[in-house]
C-alpha positions in Angstrom: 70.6 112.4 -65.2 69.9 110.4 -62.2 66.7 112.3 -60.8 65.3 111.8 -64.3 65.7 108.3 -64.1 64.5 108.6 -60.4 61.8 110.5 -61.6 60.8 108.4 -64.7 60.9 105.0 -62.2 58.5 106.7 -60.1 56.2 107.7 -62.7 56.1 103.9 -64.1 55.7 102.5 -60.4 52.5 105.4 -60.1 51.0 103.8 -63.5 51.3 100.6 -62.8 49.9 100.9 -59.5 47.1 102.8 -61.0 46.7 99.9 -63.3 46.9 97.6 -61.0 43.7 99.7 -59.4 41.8 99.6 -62.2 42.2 96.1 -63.2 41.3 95.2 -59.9 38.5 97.4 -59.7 37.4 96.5 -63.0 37.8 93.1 -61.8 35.5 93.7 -58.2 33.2 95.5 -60.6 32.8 92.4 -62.8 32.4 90.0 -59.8 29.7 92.3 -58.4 27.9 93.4 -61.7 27.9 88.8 -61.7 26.9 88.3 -58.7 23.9 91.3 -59.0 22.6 89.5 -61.7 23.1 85.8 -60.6 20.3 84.5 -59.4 21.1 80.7 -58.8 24.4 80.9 -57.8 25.0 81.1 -53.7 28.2 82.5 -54.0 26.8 85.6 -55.5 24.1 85.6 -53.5 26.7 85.7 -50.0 28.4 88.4 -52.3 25.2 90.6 -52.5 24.8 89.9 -48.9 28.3 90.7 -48.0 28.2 94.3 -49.6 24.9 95.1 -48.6 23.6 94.8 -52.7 19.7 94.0 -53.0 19.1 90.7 -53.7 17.7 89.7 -57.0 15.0 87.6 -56.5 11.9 89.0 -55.4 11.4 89.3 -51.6 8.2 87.0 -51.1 5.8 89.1 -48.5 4.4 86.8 -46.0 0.9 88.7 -45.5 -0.5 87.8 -42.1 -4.0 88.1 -41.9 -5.5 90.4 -39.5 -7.6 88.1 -37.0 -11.0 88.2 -37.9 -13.5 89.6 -35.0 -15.5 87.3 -33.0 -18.6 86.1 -34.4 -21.6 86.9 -32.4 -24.2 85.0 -33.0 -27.8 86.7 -33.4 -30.1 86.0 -30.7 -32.8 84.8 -32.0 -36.1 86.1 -31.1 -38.1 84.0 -28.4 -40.4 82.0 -30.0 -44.5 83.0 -28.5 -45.1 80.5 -25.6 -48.0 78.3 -26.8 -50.1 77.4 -23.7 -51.3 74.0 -24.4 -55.4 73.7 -24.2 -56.2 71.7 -20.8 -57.7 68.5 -21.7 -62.0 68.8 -20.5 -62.3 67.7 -17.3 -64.0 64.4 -16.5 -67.6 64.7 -16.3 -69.8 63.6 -13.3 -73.3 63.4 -12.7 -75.2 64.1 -9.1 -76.2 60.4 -9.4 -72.4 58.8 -9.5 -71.4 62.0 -6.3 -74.5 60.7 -4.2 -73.0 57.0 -4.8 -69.5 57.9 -3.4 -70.1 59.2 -0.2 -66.2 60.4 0.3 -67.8 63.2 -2.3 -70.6 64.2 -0.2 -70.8 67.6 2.4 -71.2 67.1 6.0 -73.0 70.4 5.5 -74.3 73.2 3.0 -76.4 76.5 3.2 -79.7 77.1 2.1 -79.8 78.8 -0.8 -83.4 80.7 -0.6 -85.3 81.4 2.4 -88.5 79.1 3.3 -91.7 79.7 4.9 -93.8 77.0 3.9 -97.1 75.7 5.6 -97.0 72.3 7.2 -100.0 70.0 5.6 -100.2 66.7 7.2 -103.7 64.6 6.3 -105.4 67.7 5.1 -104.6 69.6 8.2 -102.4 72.4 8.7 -99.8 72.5 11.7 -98.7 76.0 11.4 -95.4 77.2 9.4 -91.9 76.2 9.4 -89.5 78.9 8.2 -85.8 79.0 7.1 -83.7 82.3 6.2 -81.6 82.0 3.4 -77.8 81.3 4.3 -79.1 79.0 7.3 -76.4 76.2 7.5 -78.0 72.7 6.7 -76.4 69.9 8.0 -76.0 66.9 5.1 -77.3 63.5 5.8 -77.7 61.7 2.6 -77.5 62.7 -1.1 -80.5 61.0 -3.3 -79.5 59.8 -6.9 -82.5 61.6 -8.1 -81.6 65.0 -6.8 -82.6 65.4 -2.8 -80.7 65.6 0.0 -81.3 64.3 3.2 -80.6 67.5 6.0 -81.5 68.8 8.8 -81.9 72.4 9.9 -82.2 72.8 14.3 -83.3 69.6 14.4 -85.6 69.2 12.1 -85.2 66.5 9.2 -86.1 67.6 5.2 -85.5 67.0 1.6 -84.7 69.3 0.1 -84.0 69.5 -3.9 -80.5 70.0 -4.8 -81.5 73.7 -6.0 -82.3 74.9 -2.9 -79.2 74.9 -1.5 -75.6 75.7 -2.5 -74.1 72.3 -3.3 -73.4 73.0 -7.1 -71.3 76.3 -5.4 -69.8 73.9 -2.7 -68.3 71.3 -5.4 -67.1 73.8 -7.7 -65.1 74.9 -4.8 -64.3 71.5 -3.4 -63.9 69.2 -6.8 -63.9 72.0 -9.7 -60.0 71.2 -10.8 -61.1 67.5 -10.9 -64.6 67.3 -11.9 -67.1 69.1 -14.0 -70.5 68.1 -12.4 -73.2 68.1 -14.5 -76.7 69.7 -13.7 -79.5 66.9 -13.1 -82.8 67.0 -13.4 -84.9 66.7 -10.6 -88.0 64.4 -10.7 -89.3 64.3 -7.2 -92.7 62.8 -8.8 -94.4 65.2 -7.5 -96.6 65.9 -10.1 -99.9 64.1 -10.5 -99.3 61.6 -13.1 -101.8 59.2 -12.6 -105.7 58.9 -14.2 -107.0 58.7 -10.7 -106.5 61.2 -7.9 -106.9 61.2 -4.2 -109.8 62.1 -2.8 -112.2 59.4 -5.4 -112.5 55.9 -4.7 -110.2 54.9 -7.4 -107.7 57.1 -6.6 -107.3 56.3 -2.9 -107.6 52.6 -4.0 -104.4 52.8 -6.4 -102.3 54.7 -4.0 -103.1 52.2 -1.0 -102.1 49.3 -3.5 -98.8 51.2 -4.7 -97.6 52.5 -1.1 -98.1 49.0 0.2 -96.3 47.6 -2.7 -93.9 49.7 -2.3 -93.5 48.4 1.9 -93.6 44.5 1.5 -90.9 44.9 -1.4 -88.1 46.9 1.1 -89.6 45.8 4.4 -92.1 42.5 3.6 -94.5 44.1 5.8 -97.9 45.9 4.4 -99.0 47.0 7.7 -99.3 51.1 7.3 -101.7 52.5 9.4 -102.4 56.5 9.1 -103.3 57.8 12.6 -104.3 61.2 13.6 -100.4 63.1 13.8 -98.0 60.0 12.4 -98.1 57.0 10.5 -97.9 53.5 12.4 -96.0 50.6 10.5 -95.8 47.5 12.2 -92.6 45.8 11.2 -90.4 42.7 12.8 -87.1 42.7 11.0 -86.3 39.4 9.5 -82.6 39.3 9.9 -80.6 40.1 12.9 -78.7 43.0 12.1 -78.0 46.5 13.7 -81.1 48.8 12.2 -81.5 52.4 12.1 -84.9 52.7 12.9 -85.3 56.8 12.6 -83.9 56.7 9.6 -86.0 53.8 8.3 -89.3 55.7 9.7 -88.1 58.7 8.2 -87.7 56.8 4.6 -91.5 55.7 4.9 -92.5 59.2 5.8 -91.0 60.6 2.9 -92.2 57.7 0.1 -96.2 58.4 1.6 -95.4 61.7 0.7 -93.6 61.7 -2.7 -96.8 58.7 -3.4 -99.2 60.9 -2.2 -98.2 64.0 -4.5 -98.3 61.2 -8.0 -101.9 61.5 -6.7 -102.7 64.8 -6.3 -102.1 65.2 -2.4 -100.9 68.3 -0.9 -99.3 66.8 2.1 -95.4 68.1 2.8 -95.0 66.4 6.4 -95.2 63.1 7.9 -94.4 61.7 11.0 -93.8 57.6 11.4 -93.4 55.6 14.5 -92.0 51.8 13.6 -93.6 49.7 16.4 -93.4 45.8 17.2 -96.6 43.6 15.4 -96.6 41.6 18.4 -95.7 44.1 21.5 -96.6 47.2 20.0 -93.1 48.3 21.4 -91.8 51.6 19.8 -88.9 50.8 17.9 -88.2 53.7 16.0 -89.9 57.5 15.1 -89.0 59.8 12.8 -90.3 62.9 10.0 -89.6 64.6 7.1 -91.1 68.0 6.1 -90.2 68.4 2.1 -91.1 72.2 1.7 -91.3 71.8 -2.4 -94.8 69.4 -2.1 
């Protein structure tokens, strides 16, 4: 009788612990099935935590953008390199180079050879001859296209052409100047009605070569001897006076005169003497080849 007692205690303590189990689990079930679907509440939010449960609300993915590669900038293509056109050079004339002596050679070459006869008062005196490439040495540039040289010694005027100044200036000047051609008038053809040799004609080129004296030297006093010319001259003024050059400068205007007039002269010689004393002051000549 006892062990069935015994026996029937044991079987009631058994259920109710069982009971006690499944109220409790039906209990912890409850909690969790609240707290799985509780989505404001932090206490079933620790409890879905605590047990390891998903949480209910959605994870938010935080997508972290991949760094975008560097931008490389396209090179772009050179642009053609436009050469600006040089602005003309300045333009000069032989007339404004023989009037700034600065711009003037000490010396050229001739350009052509010469062999030309030498005519003074309708005689001739032989030959004078020049190879080409013979060094000249400059003296004086003429506005109207001569230059003053002389070659061993000898004095001429020669045209501009004949020698190889345009060459010489390119080479000297050419990035600063552009030099212009000029035309040469020497005068050397006979313009006038009268020529030499008639009455008239010796009569107008006496009265334009003396002219031509008193107005640069106020003398009138050319005399034509048998090899020069005499001019008898006394200097007004004091001053220091080149008188070779001066002789030569009336050599070479009875020349250029005679030529207007039909003469075939190309040399002169002229001696610049005292009107009183008869003193030699001066001598000088001029061949110019091209009369």
């Amino acid at each position: 009788m006892k062990n069935k007692n015994k026996n029937k205690k044991q079987r009631l303590a058994l259920f109710e612990t069982v009971l006690i189990f499944l109220l409790l689990g039906g209990a912890i079930a409850g909690v969790l099935l609240w707290a799985a679907k509780s989505e404001d509440s932090e206490l079933a939010q620790s409890i879905r935590e605590f047990v390891g449960m998903p949480n209910s609300k959605p994870v938010e993915v935080v997508i972290v953008p991949l760094p975008l590669p560097p931008v490389v900038e396209a090179i772009p293509e050179p642009e053609p390199v436009v050469v600006p056109e040089s602005e003309p050079l300045p333009e000069i004339t032989f007339k404004e180079v023989a009037a700034q002596r600065y711009l003037w050679p000490s010396e050229l070459n001739l350009k052509l050879a010469v062999r030309v006869p030498i005519r003074y008062d309708g005689k001739d005196y032989g030959f004078m001859e020049f190879l080409k490439g013979v060094p000249i040495q400059v003296d004086a540039l003429i506005p109207s296209g001569e230059i003053f040289c002389q070659i061993d010694g000898n004095y001429l005027s020669l045209s501009v052409y004949e020698t190889d100044f345009y060459g010489w200036f390119k080479d000297k000047y050419g990035e600063r100047y552009d030099l212009q051609s000029v035309i040469v008038d020497m005068g050397t053809k006979a313009t006038t009605r009268h020529r030499l040799g008639t009455p008239e004609g010796e009569t107008d080129f006496w009265a334009e070569m003396r002219i031509w004296c008193h107005q640069n030297y106020g003398s009138v006093s050319l005399k034509v001897e048998e090899d020069s010319l005499v001019f008898l001259w006394l200097p007004k003024e004091d001053v220091p006076i080149n008188f070779p050059a001066e002789a030569r400068e009336i050599a070479r205007n009875y020349l250029l005169k005679r030529a207007k007039y039909g003469g075939k002269e190309n040399y002169a010689a002229c001696e610049i003497r005292d009107p009183v004393t008869h003193e030699l002051r001066g001598a000088g000549s001029i061949f110019i080849p091209r009369l």
